[in-house]
N, C-alpha and C positions, 0 to 999 in steps of 0.2 A: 524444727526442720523436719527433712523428710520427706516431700513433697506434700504434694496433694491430690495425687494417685487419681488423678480424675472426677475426684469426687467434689461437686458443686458447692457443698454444703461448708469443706473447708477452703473454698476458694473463695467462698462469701464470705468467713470467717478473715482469710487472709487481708482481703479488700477492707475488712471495714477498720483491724488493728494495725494494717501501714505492714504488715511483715507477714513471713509465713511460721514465725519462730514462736511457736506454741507449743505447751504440752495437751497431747492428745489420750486420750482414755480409747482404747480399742476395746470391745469386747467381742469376740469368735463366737461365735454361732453354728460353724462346721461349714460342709459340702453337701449336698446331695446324694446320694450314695449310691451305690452301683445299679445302674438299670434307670437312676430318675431320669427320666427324660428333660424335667422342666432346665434349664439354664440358670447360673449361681445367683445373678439378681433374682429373679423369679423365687428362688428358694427360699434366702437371705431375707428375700421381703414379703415373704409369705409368714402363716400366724405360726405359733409353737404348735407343737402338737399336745394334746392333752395332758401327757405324761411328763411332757417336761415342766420345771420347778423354778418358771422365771421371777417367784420372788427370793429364789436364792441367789440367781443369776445378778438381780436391780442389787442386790443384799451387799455382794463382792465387788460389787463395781462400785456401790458409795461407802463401803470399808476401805477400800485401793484408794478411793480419792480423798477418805479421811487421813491414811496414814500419808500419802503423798505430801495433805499441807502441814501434817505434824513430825514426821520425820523425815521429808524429803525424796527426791525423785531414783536415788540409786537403791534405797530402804524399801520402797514401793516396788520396784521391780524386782527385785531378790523374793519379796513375798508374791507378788501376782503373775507374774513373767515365766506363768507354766500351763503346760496344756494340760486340761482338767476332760 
């Protein structure tokens, strides 16, 4: 549940499993920060910048979806369910 906040991707998702009732992996990426002018799609869907360490980023997100199927979905959020 949850919706689907507008986003296509799990509205296709919803369509093709008959429900909306999935577990979804979110991973935060941020805002743009004071002064960006571009708009949050724009930002969101722009590249990392050099500095950042997106193989730690892929790293935690298929560690969260490991323990997810190993110990479950309240065990997964207790460890990932914080702003880093």
């Amino acid at each position: 549940g949850g919706g689907l906040a507008g986003h296509n991707g799990l509205r296709s998702l919803a369509q093709h499993l008959g429900t909306p009732d999935f577990l979804r992996l979110r991973i935060g990426v941020g805002r743009p920060e004071r002064g960006d002018p571009r708009p949050v799609a724009d930002f969101v869907l722009s590249r990392f910048p050099a500095e950042f360490d997106v193989e730690e980023l892929v790293g935690r997100a298929a560690d969260s979806v490991e323990t997810l199927s190993r110990e479950g979905l309240e065990e997964a959020q207790q460890k990932f369910n914080e702003r880093v």
